[in-house]
C-alpha positions as CSV (number, residue, x, y, z in Angstrom):
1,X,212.0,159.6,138.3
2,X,212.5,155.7,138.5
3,X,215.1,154.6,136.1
4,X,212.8,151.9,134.2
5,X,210.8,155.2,133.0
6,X,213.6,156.8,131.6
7,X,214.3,153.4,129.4
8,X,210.4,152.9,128.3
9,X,210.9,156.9,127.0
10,X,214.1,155.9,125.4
11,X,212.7,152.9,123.7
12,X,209.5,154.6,122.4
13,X,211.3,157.5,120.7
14,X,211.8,155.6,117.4
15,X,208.1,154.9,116.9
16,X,207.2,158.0,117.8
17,X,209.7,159.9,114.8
18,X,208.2,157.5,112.6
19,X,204.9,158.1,113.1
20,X,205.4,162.1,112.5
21,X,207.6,161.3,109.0
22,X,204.2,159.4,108.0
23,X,202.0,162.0,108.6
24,X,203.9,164.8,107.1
25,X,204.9,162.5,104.1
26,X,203.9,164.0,100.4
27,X,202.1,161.1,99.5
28,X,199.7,161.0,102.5
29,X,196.2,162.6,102.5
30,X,194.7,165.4,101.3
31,X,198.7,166.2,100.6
32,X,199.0,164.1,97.5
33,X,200.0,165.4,94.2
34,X,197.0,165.6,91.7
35,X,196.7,163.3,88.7
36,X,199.0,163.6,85.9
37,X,197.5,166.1,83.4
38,X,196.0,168.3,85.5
39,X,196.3,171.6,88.1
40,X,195.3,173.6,90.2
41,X,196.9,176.3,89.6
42,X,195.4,179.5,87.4
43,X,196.9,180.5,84.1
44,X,200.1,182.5,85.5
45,X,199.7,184.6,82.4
46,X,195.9,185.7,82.9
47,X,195.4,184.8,79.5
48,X,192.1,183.0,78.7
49,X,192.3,180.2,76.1
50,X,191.5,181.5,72.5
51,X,188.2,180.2,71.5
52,X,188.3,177.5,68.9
53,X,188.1,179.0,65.3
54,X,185.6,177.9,62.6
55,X,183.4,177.9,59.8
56,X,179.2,177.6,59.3
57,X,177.7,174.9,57.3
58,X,174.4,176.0,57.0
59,X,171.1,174.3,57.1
60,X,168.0,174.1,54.8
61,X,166.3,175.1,58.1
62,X,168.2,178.4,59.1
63,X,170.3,176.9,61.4
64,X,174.0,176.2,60.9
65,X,176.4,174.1,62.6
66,X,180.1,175.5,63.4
67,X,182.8,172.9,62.2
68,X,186.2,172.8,61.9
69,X,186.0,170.8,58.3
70,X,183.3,169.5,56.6
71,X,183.7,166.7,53.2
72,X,180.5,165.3,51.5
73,X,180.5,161.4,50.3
74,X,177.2,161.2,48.4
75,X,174.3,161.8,50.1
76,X,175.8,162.2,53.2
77,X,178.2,165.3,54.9
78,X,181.0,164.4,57.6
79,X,182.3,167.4,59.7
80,X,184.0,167.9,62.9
81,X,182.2,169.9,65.1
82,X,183.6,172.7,67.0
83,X,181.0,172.8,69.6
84,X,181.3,168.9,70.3
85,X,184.7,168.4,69.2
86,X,184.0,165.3,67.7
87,X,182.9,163.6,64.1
88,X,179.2,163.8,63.1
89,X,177.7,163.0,60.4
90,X,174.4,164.7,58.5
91,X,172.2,163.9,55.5
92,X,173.5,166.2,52.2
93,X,170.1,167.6,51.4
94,X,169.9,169.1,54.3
95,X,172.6,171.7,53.8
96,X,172.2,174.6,52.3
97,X,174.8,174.4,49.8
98,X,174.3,178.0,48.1
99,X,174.5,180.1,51.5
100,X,177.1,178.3,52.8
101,X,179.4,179.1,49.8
102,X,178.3,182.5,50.4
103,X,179.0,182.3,54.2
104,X,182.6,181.3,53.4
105,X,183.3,183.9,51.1
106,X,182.3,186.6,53.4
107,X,184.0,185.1,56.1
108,X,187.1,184.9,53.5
109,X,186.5,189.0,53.3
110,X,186.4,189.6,56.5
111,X,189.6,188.0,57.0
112,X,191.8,190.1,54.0
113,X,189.7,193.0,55.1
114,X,191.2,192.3,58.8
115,X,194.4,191.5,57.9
116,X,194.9,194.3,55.9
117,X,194.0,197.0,58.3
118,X,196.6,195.0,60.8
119,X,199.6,195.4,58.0
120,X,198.3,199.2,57.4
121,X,198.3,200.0,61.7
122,X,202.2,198.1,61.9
123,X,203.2,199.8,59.2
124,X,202.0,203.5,60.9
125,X,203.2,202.5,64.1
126,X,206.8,201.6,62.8
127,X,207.0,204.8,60.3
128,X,205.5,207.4,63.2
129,X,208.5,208.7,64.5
130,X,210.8,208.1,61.1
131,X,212.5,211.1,60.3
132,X,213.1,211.3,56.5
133,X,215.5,213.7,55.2
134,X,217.4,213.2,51.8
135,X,215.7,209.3,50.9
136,X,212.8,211.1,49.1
137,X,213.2,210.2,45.2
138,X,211.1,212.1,42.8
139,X,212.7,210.5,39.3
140,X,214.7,207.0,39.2
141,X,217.8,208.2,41.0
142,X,216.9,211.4,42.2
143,X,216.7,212.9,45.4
144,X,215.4,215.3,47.5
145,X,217.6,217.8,49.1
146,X,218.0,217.5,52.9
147,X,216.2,220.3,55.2
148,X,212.4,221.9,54.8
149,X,211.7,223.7,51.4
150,X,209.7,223.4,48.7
151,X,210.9,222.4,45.4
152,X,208.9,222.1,41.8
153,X,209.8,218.9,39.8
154,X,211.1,219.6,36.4
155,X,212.5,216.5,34.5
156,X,215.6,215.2,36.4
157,X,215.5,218.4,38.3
158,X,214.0,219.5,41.5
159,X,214.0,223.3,41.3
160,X,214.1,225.2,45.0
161,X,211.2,227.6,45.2
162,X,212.5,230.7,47.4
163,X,209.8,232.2,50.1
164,X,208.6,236.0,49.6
165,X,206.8,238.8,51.1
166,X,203.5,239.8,50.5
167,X,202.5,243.9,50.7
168,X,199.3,245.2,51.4
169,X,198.3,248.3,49.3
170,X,195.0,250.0,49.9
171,X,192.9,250.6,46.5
172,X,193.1,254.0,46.1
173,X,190.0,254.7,44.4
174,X,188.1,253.7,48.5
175,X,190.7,256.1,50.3
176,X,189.9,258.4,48.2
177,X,186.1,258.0,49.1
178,X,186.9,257.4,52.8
179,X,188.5,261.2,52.6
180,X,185.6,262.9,51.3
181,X,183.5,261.0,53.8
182,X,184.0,262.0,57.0
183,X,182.4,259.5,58.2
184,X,183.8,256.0,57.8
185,X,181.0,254.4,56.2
186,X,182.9,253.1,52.9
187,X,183.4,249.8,52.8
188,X,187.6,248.9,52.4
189,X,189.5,247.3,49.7
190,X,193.0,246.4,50.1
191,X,195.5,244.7,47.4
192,X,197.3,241.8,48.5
193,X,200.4,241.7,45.9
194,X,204.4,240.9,45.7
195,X,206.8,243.3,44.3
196,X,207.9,243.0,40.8
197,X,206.2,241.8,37.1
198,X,207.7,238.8,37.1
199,X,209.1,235.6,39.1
200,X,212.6,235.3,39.3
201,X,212.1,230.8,39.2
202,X,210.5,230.2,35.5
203,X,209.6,226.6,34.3
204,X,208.3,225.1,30.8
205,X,206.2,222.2,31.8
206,X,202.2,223.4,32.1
207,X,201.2,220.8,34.6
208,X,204.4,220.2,37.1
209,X,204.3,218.2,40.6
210,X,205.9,219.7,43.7
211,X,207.4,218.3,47.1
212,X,207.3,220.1,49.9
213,X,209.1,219.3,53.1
214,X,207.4,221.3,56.3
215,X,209.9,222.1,59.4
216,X,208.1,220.7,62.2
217,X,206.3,218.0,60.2
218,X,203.0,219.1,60.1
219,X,200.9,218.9,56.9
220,X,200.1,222.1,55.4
221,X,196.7,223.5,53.8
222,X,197.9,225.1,50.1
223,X,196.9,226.7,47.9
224,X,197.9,227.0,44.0
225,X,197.2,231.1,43.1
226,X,197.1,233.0,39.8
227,X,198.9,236.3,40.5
228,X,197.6,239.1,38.3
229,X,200.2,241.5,36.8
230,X,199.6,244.9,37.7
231,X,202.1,247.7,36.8
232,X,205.1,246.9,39.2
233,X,203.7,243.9,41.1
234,X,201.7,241.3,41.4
235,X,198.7,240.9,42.7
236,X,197.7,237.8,45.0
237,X,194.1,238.5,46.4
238,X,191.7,241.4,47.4
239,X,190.7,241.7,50.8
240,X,187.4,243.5,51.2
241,X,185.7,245.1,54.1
242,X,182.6,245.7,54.9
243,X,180.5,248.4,56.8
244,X,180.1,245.7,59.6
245,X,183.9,245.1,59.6
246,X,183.6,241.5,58.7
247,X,186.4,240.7,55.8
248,X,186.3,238.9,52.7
249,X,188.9,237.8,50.0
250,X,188.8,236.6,46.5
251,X,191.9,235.2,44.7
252,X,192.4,232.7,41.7
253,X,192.9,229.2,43.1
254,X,193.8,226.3,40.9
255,X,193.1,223.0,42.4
256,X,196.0,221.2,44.2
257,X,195.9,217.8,45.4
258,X,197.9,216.5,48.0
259,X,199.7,213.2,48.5
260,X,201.5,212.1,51.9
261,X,204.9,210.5,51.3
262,X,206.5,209.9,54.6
263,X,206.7,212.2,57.6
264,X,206.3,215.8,57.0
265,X,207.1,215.2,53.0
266,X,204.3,215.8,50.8
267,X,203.7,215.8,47.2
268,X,201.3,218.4,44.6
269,X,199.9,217.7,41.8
270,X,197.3,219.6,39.7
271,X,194.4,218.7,37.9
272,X,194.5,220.7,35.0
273,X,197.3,222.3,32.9
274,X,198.7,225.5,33.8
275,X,198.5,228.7,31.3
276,X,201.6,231.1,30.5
277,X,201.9,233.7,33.8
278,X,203.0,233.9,37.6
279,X,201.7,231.5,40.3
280,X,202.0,231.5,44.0
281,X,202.0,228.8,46.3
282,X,200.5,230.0,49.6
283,X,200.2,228.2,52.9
284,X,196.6,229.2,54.2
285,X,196.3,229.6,58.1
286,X,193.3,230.4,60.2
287,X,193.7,233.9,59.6
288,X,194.2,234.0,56.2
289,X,197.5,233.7,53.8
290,X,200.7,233.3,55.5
291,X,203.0,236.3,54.7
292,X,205.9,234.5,52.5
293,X,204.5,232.6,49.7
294,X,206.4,231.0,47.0
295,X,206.7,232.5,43.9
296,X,207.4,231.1,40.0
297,X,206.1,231.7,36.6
298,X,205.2,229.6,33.5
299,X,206.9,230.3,30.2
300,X,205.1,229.4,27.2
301,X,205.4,225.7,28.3
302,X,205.7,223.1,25.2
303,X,206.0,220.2,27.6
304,X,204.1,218.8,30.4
305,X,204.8,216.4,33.4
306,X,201.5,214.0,34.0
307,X,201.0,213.0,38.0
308,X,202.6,210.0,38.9
């Protein structure tokens, strides 16, 4: 190549770099920023923009308008509209002044109505898995004990109920029958009773409140039972039977209500006073009683203990 080329190369090369720094510059073309204040780019959260928040002033004519504010100056109302975002401006006497009153209070409502079932859903969802052992207080100062049981409230004291066994006695007077008849066409009867005339836990308040701590937190269906003395025992409930084998039973309930206080804790209290005797506190199950109950008796009681 003739050595004039190579110095017309040479010499172009500076035009040439400046010509590609122009072209690849930020500022050029369709490569320029945008305008201050605004993007291209999408919400890197996902979140769409919460809609603007307001209140109806209603009109004479059914309609309403959705402001942010509204203030009358003598016959004329000035509000801000949401929908427009800007100042307007209406005649007075054509607002509905009665209904919008009653639009804000139900909207007002709404609101504590809302915000109350929030507070109630935080407070579940912090208190779920809260294990509550000995912070349980029944009197001012007074505590539970730690661990599962079942205790009746007496004054300052919380007296432990201890679990017992029922026995199942057949009534005599159907065996009896069932011998003579071959052919088992009497209907059963059997006794469903704890050993013993009497309780060994007495108290002396006729209307006392119990807590009751489960072991695996679940919340128990009880019962409150008359026992009825008979000779050596006492008797919980019959179960009956009849010629089609389906089973019945009748015992002496007294009503119990119920009252969550934290996890697996619960408290009793009844209705109505309770009458000298023996009482059972029986956990009812699909199948019937559960086989320990908890025994006590009521001593001619002078003083009672009204729920809390």
């Amino acid at each position: 190549m003739h050595a004039g080329c190579f110095r017309g190369i040479f010499l172009a090369l500076p035009l040439v770099v400046s010509a590609v720094l122009v072209i690849f510059s930020p500022l050029a073309g369709a490569q320029a920023k945008p305008p201050t204040g605004t993007s291209r780019e999408p919400n890197p959260q996902g979140v769409p923009a919460a809609l603007p928040k307001g209140k109806k002033l209603i009109l004479t004519d059914g309609n309403y308008h959705l402001v942010r504010s509204y203030e009358r100056k003598g016959e004329r109302v000035r509000y801000f509209s949401v929908e427009r975002s800007a100042w307007e401006e209406l005649p007075a006497e054509m607002v509905d002044w009665e209904a919008t009153a009653r639009a804000e209070a139900e909207a007002e409502r709404l609101r504590q109505e809302t915000a109350e079932k929030i507070r109630e859903l935080e407070l579940a969802e912090r208190t779920k898995d809260v294990d509550v052992d000995a912070s349980i207080e029944y009197a001012p100062g007074k505590y539970l004990p730690e661990g599962p049981g079942l205790w009746v409230i007496e004054g300052e004291l919380a007296l432990p109920l201890l679990p017992v066994g029922l026995d199942t006695k057949r009534d005599k007077g159907r065996l009896l029958a069932q011998i003579l008849v071959p052919v088992p066409i009497i209907p059963t009867r059997h006794k469903v009773q704890i050993a013993g005339k009497k309780a060994v836990l007495r108290v002396a308040i006729t209307r006392p409140e119990f807590y009751i701590r489960t072991e695996d937190a679940h919340e128990p269906e009880l019962e409150l039972i008359r026992a009825t003395v008979k000779g050596n025992s006492r008797e919980v409930q019959r179960v009956s039977t009849n010629i089609a084998g389906e089973q019945s039973a009748s015992r002496k309930t007294i009503s119990v209500e119920r009252w969550p206080v934290a996890k697996g804790v619960f408290r009793l209290t009844l209705s109505q006073t309770l009458e000298p005797g023996e009482y059972v506190v029986a956990e009812v199950l699909p199948e019937g009683l559960s086989l320990y109950v908890w025994d006590f008796g009521v001593d001619g009681a002078v003083s009672t203990r009204a729920p809390r």
